[in-house]
DOKE-866579 format. One record per residue (C-alpha): residue number from 0; x, y, z. Coordinates in Angstrom, 2 decimals. Layout:
BEGIN
[NUM; [X; Y; Z]]
...
//
This chain:
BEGIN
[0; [-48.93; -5.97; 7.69]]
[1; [-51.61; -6.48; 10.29]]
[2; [-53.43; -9.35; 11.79]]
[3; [-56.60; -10.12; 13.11]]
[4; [-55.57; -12.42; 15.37]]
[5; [-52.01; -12.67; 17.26]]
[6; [-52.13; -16.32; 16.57]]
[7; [-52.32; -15.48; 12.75]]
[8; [-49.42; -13.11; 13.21]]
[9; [-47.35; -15.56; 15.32]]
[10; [-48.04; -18.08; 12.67]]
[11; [-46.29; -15.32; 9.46]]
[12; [-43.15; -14.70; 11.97]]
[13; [-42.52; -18.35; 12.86]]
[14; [-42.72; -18.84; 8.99]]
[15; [-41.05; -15.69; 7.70]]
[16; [-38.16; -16.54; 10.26]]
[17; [-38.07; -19.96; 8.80]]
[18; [-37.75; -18.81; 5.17]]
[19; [-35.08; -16.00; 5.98]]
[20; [-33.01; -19.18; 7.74]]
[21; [-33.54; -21.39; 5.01]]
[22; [-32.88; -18.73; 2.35]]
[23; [-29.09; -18.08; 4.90]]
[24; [-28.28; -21.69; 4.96]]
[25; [-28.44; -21.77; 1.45]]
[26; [-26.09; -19.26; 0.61]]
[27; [-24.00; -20.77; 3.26]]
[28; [-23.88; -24.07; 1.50]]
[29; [-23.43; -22.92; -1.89]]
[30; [-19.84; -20.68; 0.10]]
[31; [-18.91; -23.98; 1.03]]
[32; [-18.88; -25.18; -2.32]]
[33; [-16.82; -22.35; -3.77]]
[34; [-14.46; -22.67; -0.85]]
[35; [-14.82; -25.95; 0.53]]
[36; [-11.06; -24.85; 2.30]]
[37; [-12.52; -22.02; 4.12]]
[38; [-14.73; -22.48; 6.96]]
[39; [-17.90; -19.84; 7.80]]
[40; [-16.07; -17.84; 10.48]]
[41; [-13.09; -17.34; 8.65]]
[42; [-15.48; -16.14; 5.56]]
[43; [-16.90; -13.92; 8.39]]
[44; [-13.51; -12.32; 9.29]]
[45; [-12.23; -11.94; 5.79]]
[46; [-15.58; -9.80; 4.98]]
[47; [-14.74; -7.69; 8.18]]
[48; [-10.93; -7.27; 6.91]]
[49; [-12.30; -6.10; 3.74]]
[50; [-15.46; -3.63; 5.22]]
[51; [-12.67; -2.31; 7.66]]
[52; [-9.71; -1.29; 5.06]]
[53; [-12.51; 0.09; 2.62]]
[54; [-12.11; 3.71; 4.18]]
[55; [-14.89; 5.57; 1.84]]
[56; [-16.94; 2.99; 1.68]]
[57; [-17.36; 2.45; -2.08]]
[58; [-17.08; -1.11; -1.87]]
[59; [-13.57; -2.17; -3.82]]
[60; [-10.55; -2.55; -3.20]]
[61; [-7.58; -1.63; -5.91]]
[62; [-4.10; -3.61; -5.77]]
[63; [-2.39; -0.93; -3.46]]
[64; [-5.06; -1.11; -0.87]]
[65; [-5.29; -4.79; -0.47]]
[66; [-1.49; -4.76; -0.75]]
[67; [-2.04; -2.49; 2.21]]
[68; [-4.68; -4.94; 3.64]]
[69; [-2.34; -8.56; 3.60]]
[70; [0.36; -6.14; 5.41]]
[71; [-1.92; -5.28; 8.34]]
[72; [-2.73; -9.33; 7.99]]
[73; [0.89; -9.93; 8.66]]
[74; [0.51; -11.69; 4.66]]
[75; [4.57; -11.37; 3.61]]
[76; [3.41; -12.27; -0.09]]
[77; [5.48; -11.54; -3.52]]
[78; [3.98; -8.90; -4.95]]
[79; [4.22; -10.21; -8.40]]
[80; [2.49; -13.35; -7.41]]
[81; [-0.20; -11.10; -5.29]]
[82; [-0.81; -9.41; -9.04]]
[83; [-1.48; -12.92; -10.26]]
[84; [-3.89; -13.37; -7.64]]
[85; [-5.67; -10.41; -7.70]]
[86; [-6.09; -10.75; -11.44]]
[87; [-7.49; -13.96; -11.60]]
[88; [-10.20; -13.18; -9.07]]
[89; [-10.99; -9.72; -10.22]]
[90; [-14.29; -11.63; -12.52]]
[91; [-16.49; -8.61; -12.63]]
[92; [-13.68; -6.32; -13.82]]
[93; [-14.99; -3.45; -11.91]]
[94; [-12.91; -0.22; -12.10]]
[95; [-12.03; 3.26; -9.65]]
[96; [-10.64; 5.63; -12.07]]
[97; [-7.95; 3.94; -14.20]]
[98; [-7.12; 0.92; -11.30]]
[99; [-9.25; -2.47; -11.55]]
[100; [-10.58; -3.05; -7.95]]
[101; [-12.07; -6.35; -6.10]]
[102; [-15.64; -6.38; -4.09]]
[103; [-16.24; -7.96; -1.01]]
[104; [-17.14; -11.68; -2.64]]
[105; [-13.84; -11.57; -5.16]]
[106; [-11.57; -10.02; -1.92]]
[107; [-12.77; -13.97; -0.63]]
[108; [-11.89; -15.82; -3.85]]
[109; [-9.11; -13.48; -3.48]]
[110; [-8.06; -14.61; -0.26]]
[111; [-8.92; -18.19; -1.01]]
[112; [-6.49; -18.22; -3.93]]
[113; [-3.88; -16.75; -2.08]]
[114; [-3.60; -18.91; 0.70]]
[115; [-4.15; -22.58; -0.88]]
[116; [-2.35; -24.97; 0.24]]
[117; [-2.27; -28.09; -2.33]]
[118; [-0.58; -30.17; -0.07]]
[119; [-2.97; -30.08; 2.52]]
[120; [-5.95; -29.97; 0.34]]
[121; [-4.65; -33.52; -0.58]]
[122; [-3.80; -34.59; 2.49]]
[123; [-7.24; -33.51; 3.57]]
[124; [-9.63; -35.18; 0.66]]
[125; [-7.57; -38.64; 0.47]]
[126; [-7.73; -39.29; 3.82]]
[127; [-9.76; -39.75; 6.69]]
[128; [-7.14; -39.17; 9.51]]
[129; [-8.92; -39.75; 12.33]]
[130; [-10.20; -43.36; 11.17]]
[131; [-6.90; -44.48; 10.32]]
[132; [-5.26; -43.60; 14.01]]
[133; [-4.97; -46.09; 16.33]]
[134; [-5.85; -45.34; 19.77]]
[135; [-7.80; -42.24; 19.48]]
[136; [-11.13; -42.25; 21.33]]
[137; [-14.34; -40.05; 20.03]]
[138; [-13.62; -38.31; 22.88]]
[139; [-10.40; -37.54; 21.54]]
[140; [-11.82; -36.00; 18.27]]
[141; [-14.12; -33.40; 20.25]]
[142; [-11.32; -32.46; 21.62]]
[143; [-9.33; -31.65; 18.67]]
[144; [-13.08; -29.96; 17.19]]
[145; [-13.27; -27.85; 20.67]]
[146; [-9.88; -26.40; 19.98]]
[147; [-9.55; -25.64; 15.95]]
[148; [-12.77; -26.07; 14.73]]
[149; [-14.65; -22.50; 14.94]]
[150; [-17.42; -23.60; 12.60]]
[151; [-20.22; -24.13; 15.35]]
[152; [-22.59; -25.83; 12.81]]
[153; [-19.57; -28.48; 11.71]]
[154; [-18.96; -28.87; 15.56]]
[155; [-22.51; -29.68; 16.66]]
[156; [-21.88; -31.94; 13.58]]
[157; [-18.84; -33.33; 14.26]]
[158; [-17.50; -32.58; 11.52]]
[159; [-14.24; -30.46; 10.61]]
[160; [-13.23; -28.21; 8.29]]
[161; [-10.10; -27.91; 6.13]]
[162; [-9.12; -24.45; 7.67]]
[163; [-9.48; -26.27; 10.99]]
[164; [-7.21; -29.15; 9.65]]
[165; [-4.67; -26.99; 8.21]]
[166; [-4.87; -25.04; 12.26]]
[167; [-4.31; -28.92; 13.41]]
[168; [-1.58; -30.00; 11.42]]
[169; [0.34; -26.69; 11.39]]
[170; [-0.38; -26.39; 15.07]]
[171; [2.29; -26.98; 18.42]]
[172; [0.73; -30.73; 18.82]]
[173; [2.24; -31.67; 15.55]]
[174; [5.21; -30.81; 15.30]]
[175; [8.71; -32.81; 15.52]]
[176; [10.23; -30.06; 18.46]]
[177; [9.87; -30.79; 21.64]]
[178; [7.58; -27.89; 23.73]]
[179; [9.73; -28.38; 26.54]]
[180; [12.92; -26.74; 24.86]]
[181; [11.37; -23.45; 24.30]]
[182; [12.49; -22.53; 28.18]]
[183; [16.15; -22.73; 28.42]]
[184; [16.95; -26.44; 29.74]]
[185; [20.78; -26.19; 29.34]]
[186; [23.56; -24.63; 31.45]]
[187; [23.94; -21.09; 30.60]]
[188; [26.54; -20.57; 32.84]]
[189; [29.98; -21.21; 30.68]]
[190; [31.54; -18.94; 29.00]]
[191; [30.33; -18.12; 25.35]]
[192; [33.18; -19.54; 23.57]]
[193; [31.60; -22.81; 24.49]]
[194; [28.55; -23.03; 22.34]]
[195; [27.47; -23.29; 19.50]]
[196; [24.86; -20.22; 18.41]]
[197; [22.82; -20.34; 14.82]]
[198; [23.38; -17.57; 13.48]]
[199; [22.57; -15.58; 10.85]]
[200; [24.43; -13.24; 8.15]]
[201; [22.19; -10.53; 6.40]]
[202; [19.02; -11.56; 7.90]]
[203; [16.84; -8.52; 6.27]]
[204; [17.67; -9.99; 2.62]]
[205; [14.38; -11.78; 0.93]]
[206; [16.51; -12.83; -1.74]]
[207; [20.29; -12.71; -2.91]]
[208; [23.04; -11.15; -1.09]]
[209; [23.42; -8.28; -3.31]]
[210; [20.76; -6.39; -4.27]]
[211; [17.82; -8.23; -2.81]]
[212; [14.56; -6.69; -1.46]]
[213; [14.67; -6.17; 2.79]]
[214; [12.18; -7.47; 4.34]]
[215; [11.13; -7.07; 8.40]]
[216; [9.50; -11.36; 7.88]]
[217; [13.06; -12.39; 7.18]]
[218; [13.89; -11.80; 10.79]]
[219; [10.51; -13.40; 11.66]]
[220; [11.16; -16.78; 9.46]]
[221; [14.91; -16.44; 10.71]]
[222; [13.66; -16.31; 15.01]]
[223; [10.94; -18.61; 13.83]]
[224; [13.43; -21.75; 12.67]]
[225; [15.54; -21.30; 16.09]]
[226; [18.37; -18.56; 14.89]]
[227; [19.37; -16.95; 18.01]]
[228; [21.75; -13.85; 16.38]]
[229; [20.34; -12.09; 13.42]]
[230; [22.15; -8.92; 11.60]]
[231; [20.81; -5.70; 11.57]]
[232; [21.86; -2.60; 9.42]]
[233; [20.96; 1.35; 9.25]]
[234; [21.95; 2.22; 5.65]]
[235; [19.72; 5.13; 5.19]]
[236; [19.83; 7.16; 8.30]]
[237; [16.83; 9.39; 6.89]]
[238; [14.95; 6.79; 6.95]]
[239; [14.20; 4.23; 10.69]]
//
């Protein structure tokens, strides 16, 4: 296209621009309604998960690559209830060769599905958390929106989302430990017959003690909840 007069062009780009960003907050806003728990930038990231582990390129994903894909996500899932998931969102029923595969948009639902959280989701809709604390300042609630809330439209708002709430309420300011005990505060100087140590007896085991699954997160959850002696074991030495 060509204009007469630069004015007249300035005048189509100012409104083509306008349409394109109208047309993009849209489809933003309709997201949000699908998956009012995930915010835009976490949207954002799941697409670039999904373009990354999509090596040729044909745009879907079977069960044994996004298996693959949670992994790299450090997502310790059941695989079983990972089938569920995958089946439910798999809507278009698009196929590679005999496997059923998920696009980019049903890798989100996907996603969405897998981590939902109904507790917080609850926690979230019935209450307004911030109103209801005494003693916190607005000050105090940019605060909190500066640190979990990556959303820059819902922080120029004010407003959070639930992925940001479930950062909050999951985060180090919430919790019952005290921050100060993750350095060593006590005497460490007696012998070890003297303390107490949790401890833990077939860490690896996701399951029972028999003939459960081993899984490398056991050790994670196990470290995670204060255990300070885990159990490792080499049973196939072909195998590290």
């Amino acid at each position: 296209m060509m204009a007469e007069k630069q004015q007249t062009r300035d005048k189509w780009v100012r409104g083509l621009r306008y349409a394109i960003q109208i047309e993009q907050l849209a489809e933003q806003r309709n997201e949000t309604d699908r998956y009012p728990f995930l915010s835009l930038t976490l949207r954002t990231n799941i697409r670039d998960a999904f373009n990354m582990a999509d090596k040729n390129g044909d745009g879907g994903l079977d069960f044994d690559e996004v298996l693959k894909l949670l992994k790299t996500l450090n997502a310790d899932v059941k695989k079983k209830y990972a089938r569920e998931m995958f089946d439910a969102a798999d809507t278009n029923k698009n196929s590679k060769g005999h496997h059923s595969v998920l696009d980019r948009e049903e890798f989100v639902n996907f996603y969405h599905r897998l981590t939902k959280r109904i507790e917080v989701e609850e926690v979230f809709l019935s209450s307004c958390f911030l109103s209801q604390m005494k003693n916190v300042t607005p000050e105090d609630g940019r605060n909190i929106l500066d640190h979990f809330e990556t959303d820059k439209g819902l922080k120029m708002r004010e407003q959070m989302s639930a992925d940001a709430f479930r950062k909050l309420i999951t985060s180090e300011r919430q919790q019952l430990f005290n921050p100060a005990h993750k350095l060593v505060y006590q005497d460490m100087t007696r012998p070890m017959t003297h303390y107490f140590i949790d401890s833990s007896h077939n860490t690896y085991l996701a399951e029972d003690q028999l003939k459960g699954p081993s899984k490398v997160e056991m050790y994670i959850a196990a470290l995670q909840k204060g255990c300070r002696c885990v159990e490792c074991k080499q049973k196939n030495l072909k195998h590290k």
